[in-house]
N, CA, C and O atoms as a Tripos MOL2 file, in Angstrom:
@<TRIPOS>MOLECULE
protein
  308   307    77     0     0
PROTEIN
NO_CHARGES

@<TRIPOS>ATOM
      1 N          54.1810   50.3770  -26.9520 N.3       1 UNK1
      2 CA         54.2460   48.9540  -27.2190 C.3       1 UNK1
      3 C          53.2630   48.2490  -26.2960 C.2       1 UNK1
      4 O          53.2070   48.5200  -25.0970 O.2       1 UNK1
      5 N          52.5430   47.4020  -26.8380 N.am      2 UNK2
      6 CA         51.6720   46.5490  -26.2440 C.3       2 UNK2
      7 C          52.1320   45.4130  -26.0380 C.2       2 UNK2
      8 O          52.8040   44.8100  -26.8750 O.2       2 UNK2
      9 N          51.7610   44.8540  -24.6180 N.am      3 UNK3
     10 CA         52.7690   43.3450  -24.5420 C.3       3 UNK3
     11 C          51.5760   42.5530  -23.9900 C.2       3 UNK3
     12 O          50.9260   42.9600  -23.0280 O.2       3 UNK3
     13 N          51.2820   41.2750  -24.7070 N.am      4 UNK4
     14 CA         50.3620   40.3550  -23.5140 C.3       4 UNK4
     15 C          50.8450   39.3010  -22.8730 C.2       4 UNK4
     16 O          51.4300   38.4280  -23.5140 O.2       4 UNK4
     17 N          50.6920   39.2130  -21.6040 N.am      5 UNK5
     18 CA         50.6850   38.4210  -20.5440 C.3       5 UNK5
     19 C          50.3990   37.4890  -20.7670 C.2       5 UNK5
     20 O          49.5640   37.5200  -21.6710 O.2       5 UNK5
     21 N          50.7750   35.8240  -20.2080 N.am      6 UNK6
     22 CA         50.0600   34.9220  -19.7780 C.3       6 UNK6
     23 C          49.5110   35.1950  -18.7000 C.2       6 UNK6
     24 O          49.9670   36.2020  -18.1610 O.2       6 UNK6
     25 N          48.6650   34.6610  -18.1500 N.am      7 UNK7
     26 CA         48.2040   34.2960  -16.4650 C.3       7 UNK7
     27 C          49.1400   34.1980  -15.7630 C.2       7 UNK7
     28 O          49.1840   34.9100  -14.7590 O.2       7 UNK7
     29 N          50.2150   33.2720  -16.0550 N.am      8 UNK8
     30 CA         51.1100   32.5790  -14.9660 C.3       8 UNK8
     31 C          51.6210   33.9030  -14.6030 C.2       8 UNK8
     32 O          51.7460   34.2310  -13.4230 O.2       8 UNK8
     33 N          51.9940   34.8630  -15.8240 N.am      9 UNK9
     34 CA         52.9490   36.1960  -15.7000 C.3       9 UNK9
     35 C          52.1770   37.2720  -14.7390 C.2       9 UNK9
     36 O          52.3220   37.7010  -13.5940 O.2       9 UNK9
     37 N          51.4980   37.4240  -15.5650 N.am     10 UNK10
     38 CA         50.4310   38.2720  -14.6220 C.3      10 UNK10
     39 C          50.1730   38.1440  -13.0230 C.2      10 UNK10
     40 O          49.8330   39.0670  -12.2830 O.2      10 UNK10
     41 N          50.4720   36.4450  -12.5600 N.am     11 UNK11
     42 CA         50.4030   36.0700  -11.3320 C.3      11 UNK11
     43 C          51.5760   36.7830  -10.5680 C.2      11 UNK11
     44 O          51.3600   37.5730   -9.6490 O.2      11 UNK11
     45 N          53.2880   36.3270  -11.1720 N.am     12 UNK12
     46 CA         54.0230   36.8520  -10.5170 C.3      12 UNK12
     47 C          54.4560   38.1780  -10.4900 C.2      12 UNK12
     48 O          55.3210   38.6020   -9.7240 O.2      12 UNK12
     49 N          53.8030   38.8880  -11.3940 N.am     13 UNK13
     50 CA         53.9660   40.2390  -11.5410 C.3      13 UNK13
     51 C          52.9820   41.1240  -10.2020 C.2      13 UNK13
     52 O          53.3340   42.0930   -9.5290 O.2      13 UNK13
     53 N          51.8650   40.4620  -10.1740 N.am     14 UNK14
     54 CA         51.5350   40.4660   -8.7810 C.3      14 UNK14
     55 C          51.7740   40.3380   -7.5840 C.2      14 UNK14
     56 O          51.5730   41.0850   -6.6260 O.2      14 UNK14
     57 N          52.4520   38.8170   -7.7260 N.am     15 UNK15
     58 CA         53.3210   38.8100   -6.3860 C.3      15 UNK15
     59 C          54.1140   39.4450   -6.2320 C.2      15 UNK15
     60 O          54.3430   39.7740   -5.0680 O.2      15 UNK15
     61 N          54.9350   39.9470   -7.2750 N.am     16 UNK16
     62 CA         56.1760   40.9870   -6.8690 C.3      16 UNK16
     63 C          55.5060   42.1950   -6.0330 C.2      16 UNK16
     64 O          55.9520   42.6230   -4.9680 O.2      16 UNK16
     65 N          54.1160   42.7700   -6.8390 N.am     17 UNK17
     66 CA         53.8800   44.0060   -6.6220 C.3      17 UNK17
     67 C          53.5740   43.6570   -4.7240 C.2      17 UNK17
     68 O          53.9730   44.2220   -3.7060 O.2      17 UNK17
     69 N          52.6100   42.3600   -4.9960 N.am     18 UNK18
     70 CA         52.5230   42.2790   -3.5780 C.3      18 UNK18
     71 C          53.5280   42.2590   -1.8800 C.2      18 UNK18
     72 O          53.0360   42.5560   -0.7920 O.2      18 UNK18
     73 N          55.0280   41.8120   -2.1280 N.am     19 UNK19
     74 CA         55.7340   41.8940   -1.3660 C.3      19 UNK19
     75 C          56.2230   43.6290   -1.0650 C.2      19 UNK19
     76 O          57.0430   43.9900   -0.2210 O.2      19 UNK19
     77 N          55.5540   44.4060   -1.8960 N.am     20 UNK20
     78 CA         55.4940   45.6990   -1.3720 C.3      20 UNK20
     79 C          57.1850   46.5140   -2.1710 C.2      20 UNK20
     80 O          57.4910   47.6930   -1.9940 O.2      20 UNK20
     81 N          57.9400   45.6050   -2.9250 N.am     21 UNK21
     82 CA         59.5820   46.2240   -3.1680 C.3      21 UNK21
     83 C          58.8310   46.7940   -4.4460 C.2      21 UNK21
     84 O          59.5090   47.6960   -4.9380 O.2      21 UNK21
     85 N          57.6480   46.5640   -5.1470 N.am     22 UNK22
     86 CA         57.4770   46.9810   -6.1740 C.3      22 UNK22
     87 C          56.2260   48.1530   -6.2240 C.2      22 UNK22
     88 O          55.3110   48.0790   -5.4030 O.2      22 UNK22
     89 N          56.2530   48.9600   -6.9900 N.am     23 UNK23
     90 CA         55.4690   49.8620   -7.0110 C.3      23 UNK23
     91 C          54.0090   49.6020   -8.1590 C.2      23 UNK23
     92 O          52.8220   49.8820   -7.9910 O.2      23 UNK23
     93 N          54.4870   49.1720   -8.9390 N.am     24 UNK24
     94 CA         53.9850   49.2240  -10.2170 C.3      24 UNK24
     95 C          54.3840   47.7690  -11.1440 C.2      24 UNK24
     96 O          55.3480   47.0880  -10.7940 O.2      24 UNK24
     97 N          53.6830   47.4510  -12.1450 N.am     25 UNK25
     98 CA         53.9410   46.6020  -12.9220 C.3      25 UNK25
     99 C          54.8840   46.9060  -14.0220 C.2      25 UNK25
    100 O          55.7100   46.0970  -14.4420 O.2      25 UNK25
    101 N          54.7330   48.0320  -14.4400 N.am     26 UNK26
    102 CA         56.2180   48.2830  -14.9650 C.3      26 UNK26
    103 C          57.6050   48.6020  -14.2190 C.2      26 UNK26
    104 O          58.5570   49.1030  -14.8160 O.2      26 UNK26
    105 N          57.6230   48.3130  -13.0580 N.am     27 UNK27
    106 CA         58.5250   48.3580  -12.0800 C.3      27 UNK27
    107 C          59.1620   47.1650  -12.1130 C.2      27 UNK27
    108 O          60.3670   47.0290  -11.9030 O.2      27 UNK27
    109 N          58.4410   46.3400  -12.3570 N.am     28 UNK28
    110 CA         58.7310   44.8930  -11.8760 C.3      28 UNK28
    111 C          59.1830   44.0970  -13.5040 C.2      28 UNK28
    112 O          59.9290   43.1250  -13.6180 O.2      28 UNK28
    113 N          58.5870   44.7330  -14.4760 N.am     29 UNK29
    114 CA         59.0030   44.4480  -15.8000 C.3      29 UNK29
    115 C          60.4530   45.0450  -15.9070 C.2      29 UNK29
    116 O          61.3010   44.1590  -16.0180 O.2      29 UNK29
    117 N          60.8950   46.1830  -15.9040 N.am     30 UNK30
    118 CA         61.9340   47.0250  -15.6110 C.3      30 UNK30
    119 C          63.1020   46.0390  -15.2080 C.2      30 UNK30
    120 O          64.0980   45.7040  -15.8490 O.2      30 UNK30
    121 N          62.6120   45.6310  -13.7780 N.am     31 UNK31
    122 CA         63.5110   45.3080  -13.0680 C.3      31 UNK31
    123 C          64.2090   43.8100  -13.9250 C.2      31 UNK31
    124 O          65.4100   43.5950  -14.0900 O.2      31 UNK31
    125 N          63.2250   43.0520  -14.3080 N.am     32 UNK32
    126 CA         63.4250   41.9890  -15.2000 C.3      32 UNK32
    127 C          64.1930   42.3960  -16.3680 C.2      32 UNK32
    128 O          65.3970   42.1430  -16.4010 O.2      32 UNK32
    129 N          63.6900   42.9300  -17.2170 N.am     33 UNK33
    130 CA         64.4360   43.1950  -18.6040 C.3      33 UNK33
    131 C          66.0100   43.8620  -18.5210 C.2      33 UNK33
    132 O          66.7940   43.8390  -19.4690 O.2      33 UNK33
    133 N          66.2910   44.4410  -17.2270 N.am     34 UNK34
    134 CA         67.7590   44.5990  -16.5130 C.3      34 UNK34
    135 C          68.3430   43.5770  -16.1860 C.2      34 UNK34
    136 O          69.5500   43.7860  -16.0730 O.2      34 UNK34
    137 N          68.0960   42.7140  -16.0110 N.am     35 UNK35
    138 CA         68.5710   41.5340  -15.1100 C.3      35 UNK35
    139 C          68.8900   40.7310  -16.4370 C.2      35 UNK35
    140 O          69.5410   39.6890  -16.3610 O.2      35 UNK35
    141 N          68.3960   41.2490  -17.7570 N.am     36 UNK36
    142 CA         69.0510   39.9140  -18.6550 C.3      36 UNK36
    143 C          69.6990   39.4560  -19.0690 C.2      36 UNK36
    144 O          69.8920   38.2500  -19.2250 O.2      36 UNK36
    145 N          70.7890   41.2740  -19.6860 N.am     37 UNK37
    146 CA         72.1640   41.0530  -19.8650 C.3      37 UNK37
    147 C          72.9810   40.0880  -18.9530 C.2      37 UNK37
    148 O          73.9760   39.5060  -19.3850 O.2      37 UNK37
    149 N          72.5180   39.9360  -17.6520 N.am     38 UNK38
    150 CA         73.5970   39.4240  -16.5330 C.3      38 UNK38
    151 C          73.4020   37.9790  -16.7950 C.2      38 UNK38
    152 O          74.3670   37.2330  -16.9610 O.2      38 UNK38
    153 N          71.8970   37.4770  -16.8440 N.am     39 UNK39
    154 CA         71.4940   36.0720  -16.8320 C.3      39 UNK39
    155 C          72.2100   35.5310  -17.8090 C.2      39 UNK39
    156 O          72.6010   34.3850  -17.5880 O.2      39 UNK39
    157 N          72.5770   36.1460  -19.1040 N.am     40 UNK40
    158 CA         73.0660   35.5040  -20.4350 C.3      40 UNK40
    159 C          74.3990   35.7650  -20.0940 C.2      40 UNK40
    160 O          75.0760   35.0120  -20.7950 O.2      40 UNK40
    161 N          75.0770   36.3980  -19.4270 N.am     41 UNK41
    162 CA         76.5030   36.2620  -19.1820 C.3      41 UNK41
    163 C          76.9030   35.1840  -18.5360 C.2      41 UNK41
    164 O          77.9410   34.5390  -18.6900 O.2      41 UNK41
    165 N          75.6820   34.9580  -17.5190 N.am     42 UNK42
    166 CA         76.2600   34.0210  -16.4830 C.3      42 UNK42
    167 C          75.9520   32.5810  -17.2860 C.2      42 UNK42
    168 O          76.7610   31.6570  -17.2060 O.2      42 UNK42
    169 N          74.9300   32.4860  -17.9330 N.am     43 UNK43
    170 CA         74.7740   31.1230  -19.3690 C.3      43 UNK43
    171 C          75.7310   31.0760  -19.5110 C.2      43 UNK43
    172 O          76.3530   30.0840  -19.1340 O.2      43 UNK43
    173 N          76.4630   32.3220  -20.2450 N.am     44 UNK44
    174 CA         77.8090   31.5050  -21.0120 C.3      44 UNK44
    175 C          78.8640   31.0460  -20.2970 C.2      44 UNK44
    176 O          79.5820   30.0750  -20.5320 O.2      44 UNK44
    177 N          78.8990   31.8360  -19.3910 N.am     45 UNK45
    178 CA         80.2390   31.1860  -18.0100 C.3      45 UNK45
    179 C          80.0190   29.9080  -18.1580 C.2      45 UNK45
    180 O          80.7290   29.0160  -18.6230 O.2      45 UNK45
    181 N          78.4910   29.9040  -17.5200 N.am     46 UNK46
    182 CA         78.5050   28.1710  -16.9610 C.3      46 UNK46
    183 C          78.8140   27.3450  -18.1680 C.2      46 UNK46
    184 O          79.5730   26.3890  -18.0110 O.2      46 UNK46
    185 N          78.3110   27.5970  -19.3800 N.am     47 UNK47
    186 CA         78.4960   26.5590  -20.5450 C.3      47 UNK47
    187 C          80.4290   26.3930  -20.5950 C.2      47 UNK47
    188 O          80.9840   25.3010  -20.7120 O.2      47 UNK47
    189 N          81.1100   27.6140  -20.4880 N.am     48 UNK48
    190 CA         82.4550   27.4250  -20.4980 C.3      48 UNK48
    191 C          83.0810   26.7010  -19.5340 C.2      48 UNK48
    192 O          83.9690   25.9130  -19.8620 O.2      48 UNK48
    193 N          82.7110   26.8610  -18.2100 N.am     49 UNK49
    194 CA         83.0890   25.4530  -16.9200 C.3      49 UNK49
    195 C          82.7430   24.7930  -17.3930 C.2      49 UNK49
    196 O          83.6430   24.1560  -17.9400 O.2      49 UNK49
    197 N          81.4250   24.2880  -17.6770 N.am     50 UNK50
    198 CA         81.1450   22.8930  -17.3990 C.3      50 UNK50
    199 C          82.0100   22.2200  -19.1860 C.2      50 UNK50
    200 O          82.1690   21.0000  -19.1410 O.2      50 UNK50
    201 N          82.3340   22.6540  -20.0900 N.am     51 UNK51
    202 CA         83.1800   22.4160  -21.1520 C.3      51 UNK51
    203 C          83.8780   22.1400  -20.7360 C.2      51 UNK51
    204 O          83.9890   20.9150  -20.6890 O.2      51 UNK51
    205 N          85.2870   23.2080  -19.8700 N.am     52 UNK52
    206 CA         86.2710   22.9600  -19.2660 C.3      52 UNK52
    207 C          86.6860   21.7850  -18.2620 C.2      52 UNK52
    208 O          87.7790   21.2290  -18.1550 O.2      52 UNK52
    209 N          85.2180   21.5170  -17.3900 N.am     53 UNK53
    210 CA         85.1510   20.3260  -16.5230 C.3      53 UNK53
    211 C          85.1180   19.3530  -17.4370 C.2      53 UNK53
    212 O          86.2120   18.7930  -17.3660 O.2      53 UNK53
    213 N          84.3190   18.7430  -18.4290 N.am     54 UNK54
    214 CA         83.9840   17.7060  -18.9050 C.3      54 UNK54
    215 C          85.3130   17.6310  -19.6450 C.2      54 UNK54
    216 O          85.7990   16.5000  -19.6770 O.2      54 UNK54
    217 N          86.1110   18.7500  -20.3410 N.am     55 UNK55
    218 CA         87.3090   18.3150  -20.9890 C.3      55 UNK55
    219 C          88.4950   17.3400  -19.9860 C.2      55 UNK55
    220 O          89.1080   16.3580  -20.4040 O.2      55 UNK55
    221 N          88.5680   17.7790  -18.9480 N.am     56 UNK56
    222 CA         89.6880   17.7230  -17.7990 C.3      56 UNK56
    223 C          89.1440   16.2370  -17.4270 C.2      56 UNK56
    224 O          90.0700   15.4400  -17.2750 O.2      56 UNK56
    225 N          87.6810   15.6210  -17.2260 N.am     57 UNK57
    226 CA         87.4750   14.8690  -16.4340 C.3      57 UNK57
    227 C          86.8790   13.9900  -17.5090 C.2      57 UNK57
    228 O          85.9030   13.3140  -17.1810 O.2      57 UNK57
    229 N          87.3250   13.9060  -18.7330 N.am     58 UNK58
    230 CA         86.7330   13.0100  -19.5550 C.3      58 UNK58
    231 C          85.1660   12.5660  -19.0970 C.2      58 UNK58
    232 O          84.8510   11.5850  -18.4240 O.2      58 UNK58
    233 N          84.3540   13.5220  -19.6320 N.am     59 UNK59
    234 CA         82.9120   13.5720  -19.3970 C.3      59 UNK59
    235 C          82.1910   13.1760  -21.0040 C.2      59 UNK59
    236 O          82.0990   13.8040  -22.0590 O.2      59 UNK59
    237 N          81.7490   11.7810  -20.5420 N.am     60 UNK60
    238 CA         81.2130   11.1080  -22.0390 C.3      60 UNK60
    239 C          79.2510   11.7140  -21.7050 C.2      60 UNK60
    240 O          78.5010   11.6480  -20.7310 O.2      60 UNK60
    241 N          79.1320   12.2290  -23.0410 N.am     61 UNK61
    242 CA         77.7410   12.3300  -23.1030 C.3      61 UNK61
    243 C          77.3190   11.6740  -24.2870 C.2      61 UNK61
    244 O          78.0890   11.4780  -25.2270 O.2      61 UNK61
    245 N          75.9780   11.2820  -24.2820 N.am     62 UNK62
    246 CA         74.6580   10.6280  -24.8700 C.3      62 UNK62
    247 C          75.1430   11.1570  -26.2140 C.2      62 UNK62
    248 O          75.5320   12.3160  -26.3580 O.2      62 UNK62
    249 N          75.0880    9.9950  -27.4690 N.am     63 UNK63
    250 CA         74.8390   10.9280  -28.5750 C.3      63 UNK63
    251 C          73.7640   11.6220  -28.7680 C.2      63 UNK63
    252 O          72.6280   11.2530  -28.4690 O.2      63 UNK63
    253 N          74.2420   13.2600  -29.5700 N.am     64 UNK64
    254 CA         72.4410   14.1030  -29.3520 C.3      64 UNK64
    255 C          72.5630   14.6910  -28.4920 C.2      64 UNK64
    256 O          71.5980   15.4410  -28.3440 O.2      64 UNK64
    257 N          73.6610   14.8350  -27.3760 N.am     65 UNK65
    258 CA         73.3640   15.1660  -26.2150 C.3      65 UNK65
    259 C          74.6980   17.0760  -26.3370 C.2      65 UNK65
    260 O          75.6850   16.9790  -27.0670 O.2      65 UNK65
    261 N          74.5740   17.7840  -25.9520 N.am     66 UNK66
    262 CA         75.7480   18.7400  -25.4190 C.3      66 UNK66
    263 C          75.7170   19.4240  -24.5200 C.2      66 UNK66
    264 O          74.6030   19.4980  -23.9990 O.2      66 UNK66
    265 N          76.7450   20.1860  -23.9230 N.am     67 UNK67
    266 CA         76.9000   20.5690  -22.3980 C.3      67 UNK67
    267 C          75.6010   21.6360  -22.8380 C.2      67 UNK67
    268 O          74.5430   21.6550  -22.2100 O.2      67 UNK67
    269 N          75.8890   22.5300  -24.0500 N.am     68 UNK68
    270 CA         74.6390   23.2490  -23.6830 C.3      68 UNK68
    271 C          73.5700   22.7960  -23.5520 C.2      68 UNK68
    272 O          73.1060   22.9680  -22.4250 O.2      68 UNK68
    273 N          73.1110   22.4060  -24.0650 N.am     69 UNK69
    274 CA         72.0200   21.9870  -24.0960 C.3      69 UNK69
    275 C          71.0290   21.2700  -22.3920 C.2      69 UNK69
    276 O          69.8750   21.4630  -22.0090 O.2      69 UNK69
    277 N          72.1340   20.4790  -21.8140 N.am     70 UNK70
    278 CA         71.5050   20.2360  -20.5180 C.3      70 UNK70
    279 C          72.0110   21.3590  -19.6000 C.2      70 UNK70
    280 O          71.8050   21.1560  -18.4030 O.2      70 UNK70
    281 N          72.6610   22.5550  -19.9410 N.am     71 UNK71
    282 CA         72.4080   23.5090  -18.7660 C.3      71 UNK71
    283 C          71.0330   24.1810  -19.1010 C.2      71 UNK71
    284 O          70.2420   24.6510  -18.2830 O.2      71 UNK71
    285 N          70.8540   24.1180  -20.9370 N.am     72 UNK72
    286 CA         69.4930   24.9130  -20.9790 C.3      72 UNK72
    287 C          68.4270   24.0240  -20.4230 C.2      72 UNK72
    288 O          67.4640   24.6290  -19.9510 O.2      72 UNK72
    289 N          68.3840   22.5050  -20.3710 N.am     73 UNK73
    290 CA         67.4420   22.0930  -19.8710 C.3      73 UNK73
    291 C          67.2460   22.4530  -18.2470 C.2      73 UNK73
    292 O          66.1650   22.8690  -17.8300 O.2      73 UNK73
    293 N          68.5330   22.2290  -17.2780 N.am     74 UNK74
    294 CA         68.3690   22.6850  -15.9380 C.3      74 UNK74
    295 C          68.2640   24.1160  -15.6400 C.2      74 UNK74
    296 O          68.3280   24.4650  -14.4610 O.2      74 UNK74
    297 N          68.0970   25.0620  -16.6480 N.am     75 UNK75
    298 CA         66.9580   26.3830  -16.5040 C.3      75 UNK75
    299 C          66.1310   26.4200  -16.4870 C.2      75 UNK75
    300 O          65.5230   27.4080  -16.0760 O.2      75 UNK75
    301 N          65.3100   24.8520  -17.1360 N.am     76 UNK76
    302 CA         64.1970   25.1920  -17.3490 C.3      76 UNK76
    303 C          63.3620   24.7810  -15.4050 C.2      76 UNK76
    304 O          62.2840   25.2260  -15.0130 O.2      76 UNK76
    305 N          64.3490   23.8220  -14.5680 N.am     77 UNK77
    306 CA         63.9710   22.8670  -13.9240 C.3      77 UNK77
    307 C          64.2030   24.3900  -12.2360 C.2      77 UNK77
    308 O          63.9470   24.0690  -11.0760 O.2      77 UNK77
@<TRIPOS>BOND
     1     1     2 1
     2     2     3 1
     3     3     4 2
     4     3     5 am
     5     5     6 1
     6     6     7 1
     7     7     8 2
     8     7     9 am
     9     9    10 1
    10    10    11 1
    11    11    12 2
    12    11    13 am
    13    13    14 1
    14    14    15 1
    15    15    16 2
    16    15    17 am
    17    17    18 1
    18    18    19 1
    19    19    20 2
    20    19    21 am
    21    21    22 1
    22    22    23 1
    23    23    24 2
    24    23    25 am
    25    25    26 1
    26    26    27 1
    27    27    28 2
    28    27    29 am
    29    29    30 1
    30    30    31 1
    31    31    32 2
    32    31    33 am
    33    33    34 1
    34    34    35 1
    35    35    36 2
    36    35    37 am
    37    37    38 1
    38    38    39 1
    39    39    40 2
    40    39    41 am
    41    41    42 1
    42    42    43 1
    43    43    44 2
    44    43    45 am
    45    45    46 1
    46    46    47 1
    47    47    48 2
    48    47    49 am
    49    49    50 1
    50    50    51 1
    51    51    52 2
    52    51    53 am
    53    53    54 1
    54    54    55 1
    55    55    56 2
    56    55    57 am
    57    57    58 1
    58    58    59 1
    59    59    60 2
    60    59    61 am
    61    61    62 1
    62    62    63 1
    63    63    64 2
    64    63    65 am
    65    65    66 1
    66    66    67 1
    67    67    68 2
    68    67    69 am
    69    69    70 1
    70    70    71 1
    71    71    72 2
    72    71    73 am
    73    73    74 1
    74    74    75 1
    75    75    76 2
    76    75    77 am
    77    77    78 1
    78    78    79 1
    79    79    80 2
    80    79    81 am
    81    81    82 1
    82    82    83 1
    83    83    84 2
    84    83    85 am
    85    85    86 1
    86    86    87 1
    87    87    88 2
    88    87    89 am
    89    89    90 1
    90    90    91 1
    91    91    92 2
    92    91    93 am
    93    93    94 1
    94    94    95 1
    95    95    96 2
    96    95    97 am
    97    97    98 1
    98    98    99 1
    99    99   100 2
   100    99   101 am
   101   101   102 1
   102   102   103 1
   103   103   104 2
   104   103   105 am
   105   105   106 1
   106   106   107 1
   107   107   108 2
   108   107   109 am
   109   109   110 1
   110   110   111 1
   111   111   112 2
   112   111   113 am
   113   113   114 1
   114   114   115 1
   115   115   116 2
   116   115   117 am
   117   117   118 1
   118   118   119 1
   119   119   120 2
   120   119   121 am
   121   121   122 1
   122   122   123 1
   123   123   124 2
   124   123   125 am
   125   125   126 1
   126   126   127 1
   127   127   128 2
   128   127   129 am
   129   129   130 1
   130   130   131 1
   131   131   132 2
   132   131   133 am
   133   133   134 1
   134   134   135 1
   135   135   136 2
   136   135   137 am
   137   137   138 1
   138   138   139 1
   139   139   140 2
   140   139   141 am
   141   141   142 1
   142   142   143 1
   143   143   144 2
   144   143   145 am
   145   145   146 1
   146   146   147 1
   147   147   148 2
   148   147   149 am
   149   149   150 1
   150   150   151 1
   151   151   152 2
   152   151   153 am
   153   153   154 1
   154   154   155 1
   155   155   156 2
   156   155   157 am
   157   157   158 1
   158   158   159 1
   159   159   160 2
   160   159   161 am
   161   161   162 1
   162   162   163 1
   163   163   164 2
   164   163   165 am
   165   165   166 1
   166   166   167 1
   167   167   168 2
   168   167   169 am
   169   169   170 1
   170   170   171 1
   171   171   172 2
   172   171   173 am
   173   173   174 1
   174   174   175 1
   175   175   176 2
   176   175   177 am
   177   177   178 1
   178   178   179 1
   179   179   180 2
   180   179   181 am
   181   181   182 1
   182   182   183 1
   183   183   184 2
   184   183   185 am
   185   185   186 1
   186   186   187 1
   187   187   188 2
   188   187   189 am
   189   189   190 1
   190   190   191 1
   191   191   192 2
   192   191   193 am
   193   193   194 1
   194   194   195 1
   195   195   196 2
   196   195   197 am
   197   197   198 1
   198   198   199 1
   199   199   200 2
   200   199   201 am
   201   201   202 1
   202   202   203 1
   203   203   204 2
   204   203   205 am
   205   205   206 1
   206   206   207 1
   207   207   208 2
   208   207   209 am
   209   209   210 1
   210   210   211 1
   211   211   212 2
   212   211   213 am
   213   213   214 1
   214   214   215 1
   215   215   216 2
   216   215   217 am
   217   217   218 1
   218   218   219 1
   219   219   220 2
   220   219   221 am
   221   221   222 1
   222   222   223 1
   223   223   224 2
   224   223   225 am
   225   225   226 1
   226   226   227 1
   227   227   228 2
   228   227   229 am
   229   229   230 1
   230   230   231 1
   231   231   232 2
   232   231   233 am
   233   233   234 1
   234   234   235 1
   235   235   236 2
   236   235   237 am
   237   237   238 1
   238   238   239 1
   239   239   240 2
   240   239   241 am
   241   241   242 1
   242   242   243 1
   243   243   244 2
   244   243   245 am
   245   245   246 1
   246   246   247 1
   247   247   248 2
   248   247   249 am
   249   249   250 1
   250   250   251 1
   251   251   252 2
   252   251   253 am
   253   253   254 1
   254   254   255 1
   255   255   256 2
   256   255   257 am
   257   257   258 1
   258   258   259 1
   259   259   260 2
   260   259   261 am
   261   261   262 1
   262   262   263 1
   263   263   264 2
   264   263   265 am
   265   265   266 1
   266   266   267 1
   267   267   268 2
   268   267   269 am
   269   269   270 1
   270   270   271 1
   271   271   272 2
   272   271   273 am
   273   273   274 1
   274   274   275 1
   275   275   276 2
   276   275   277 am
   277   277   278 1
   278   278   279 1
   279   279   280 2
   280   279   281 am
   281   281   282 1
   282   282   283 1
   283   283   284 2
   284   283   285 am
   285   285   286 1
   286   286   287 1
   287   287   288 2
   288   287   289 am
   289   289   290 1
   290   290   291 1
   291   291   292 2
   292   291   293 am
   293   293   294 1
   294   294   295 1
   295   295   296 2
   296   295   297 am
   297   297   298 1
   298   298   299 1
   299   299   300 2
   300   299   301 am
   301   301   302 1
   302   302   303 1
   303   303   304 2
   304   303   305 am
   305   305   306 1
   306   306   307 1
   307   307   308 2
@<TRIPOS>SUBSTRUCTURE
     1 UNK1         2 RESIDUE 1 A UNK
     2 UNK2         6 RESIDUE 1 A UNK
     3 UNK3        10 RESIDUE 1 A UNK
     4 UNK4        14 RESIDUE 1 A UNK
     5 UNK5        18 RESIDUE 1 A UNK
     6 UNK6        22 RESIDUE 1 A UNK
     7 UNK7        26 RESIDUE 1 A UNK
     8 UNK8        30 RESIDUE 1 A UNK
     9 UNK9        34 RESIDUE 1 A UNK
    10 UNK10       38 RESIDUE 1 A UNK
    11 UNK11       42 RESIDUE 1 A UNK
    12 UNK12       46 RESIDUE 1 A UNK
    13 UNK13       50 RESIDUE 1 A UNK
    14 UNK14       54 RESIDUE 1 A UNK
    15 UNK15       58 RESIDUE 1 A UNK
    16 UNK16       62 RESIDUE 1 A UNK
    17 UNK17       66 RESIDUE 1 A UNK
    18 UNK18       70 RESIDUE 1 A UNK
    19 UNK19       74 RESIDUE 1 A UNK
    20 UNK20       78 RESIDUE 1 A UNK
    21 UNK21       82 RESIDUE 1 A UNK
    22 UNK22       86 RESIDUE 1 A UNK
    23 UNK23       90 RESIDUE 1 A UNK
    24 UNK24       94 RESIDUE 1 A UNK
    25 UNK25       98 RESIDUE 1 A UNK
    26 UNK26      102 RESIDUE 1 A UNK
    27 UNK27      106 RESIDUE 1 A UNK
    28 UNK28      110 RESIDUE 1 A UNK
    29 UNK29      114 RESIDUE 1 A UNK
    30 UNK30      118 RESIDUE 1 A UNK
    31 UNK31      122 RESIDUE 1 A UNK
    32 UNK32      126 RESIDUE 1 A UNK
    33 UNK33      130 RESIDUE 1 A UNK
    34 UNK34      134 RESIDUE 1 A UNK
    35 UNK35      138 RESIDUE 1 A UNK
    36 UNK36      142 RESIDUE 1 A UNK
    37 UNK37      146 RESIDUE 1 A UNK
    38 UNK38      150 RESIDUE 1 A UNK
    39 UNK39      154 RESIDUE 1 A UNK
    40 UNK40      158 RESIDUE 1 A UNK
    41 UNK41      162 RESIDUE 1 A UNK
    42 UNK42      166 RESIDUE 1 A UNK
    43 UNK43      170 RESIDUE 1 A UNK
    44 UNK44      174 RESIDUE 1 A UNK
    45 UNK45      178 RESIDUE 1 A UNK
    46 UNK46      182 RESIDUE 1 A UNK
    47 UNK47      186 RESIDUE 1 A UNK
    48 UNK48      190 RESIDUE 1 A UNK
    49 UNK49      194 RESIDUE 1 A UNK
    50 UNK50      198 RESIDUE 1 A UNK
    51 UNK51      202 RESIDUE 1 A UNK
    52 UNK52      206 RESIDUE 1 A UNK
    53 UNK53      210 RESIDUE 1 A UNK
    54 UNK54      214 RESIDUE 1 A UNK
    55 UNK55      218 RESIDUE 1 A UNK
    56 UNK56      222 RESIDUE 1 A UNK
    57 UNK57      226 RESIDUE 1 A UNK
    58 UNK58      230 RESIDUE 1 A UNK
    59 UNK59      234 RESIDUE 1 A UNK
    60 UNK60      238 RESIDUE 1 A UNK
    61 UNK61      242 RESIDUE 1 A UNK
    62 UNK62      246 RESIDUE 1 A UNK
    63 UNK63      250 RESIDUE 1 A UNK
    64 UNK64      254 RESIDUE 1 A UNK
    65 UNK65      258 RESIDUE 1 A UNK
    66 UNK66      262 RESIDUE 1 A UNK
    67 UNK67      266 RESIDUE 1 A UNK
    68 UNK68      270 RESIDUE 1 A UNK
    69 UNK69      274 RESIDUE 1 A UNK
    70 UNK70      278 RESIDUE 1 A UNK
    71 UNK71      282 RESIDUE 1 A UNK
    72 UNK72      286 RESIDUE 1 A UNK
    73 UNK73      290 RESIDUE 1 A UNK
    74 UNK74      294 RESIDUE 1 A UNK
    75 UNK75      298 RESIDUE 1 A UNK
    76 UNK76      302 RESIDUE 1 A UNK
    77 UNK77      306 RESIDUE 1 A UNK
């Protein structure tokens, strides 16, 4: 499989290699594509608190607006 890079990627794939924990660029890809199952578990947690909070604490949002949606925006931040 062939995969292309942006720049930006390519940058931190470097830096990883550069702090020396990484060997290789597929080391550092590896290590990422492991880590995703966990990241999307922990998405859904948070979307279920912060539901649970906003239910309990009468949390009015924006029409247009939902809890998911601004945790996906503060991933991006």
């Amino acid at each position: 499989m062939t995969v292309e890079l942006k720049p930006e990627q390519e940058a931190i794939i470097q830096h990883q290699m550069a702090t020396g924990l990484y060997q290789s660029a597929d080391e550092v890809v590896a290590t990422a594509l492991a880590r995703l199952p966990y990241k999307q578990r922990s998405n859904q947690e948070a979307v279920a608190r912060m539901i649970e909070f906003s239910s309990k604490n009468s949390v009015r949002l924006l029409p247009g607006e939902s809890i998911e949606r601004l945790i996906e925006e503060g991933h991006r931040y």
